[in-house]
C-alpha positions as CSV (number, residue, x, y, z in Angstrom):
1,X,-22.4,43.1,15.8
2,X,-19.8,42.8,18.6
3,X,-21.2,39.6,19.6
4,X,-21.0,38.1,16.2
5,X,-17.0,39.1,16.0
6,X,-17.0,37.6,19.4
7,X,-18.2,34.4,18.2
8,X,-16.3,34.7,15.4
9,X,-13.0,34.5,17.3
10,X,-14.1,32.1,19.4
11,X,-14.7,29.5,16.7
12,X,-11.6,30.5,15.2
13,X,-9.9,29.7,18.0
14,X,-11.6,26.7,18.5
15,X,-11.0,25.4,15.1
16,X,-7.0,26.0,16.0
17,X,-7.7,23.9,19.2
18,X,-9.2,21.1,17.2
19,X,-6.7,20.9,14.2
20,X,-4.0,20.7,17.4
21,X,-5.9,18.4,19.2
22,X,-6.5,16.2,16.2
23,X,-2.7,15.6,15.8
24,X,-1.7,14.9,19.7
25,X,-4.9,12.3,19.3
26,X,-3.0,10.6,16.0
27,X,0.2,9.9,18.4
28,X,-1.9,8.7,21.7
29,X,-2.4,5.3,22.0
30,X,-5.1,3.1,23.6
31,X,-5.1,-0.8,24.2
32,X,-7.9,-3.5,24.5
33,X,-7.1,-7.2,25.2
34,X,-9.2,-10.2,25.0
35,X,-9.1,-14.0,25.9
36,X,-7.3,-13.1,28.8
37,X,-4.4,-10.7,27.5
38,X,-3.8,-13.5,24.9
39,X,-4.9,-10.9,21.9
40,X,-3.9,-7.3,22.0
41,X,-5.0,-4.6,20.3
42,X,-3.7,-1.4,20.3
43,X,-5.4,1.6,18.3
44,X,-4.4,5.3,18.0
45,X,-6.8,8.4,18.9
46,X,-8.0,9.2,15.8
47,X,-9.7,5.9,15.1
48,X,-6.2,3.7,13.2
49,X,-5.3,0.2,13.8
50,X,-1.6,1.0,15.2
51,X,-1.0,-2.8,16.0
52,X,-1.9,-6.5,17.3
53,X,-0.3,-8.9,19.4
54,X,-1.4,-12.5,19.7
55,X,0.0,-14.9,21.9
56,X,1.2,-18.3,20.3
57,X,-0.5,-20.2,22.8
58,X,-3.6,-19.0,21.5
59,X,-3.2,-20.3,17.9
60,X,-5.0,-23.8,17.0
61,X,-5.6,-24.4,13.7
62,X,-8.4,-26.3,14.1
63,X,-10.5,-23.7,16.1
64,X,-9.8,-20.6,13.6
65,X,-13.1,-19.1,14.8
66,X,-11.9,-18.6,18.2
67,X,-9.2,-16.6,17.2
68,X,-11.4,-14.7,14.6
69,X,-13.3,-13.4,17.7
70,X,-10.6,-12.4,19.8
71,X,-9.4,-10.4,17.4
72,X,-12.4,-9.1,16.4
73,X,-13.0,-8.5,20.0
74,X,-10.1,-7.0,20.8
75,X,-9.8,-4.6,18.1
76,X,-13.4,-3.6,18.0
77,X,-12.9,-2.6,22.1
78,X,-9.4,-0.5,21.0
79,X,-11.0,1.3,17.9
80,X,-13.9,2.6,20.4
81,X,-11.6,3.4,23.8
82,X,-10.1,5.4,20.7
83,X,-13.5,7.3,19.9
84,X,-14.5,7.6,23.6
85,X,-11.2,9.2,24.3
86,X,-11.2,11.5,20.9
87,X,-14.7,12.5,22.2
88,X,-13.9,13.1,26.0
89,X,-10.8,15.5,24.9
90,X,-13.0,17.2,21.6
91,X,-16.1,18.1,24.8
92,X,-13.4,19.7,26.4
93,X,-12.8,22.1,23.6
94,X,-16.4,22.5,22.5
95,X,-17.2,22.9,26.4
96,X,-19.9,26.2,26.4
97,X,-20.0,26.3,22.4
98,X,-23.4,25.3,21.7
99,X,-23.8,24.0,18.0
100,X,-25.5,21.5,16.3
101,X,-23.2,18.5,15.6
102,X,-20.3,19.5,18.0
């Protein structure tokens, strides 16, 4: 049974670690550009939009679709540095804790 209040503790303490490191993710920032730097994309750790820049120069009304994809491009590449970064940090507190799904 010692082991088992052990573990106990351990997840406890864990679960504090994660609830803190959930909140420092939600202020971190990552960025992604595309075309260049002409479209910028900037997402926060736990996976939210926080903002996009695009470049004037970049706007032509008449080819609409290659803005679509730099944006799309651009905010698809910040929303997963976000994840990879949210799951580089979360394997550091789960480091030696061996359960399914963590």
């Amino acid at each position: 049974m010692p082991n088992m209040m052990k573990l106990m503790k351990q997840a406890a303490s864990m679960q504090k670690n994660i609830e803190k490191l959930q909140g420092e993710l939600a202020e971190r920032t990552v960025e992604f550009s595309s075309g260049g730097g002409m479209v910028k994309a900037v997402a926060k750790g736990d996976g939210a939009l926080a903002s996009i820049k695009i470049d004037p120069k970049v706007i032509d009304p008449s080819d609409s679709e290659m803005l679509e994809d730099l944006v799309f491009t651009a905010v698809d590449g910040a929303i997963r540095a976000a994840k990879d970064m949210a799951a580089q940090e979360m394997s550091k507190i789960t480091a030696g804790f061996n359960l399914p799904g963590m």
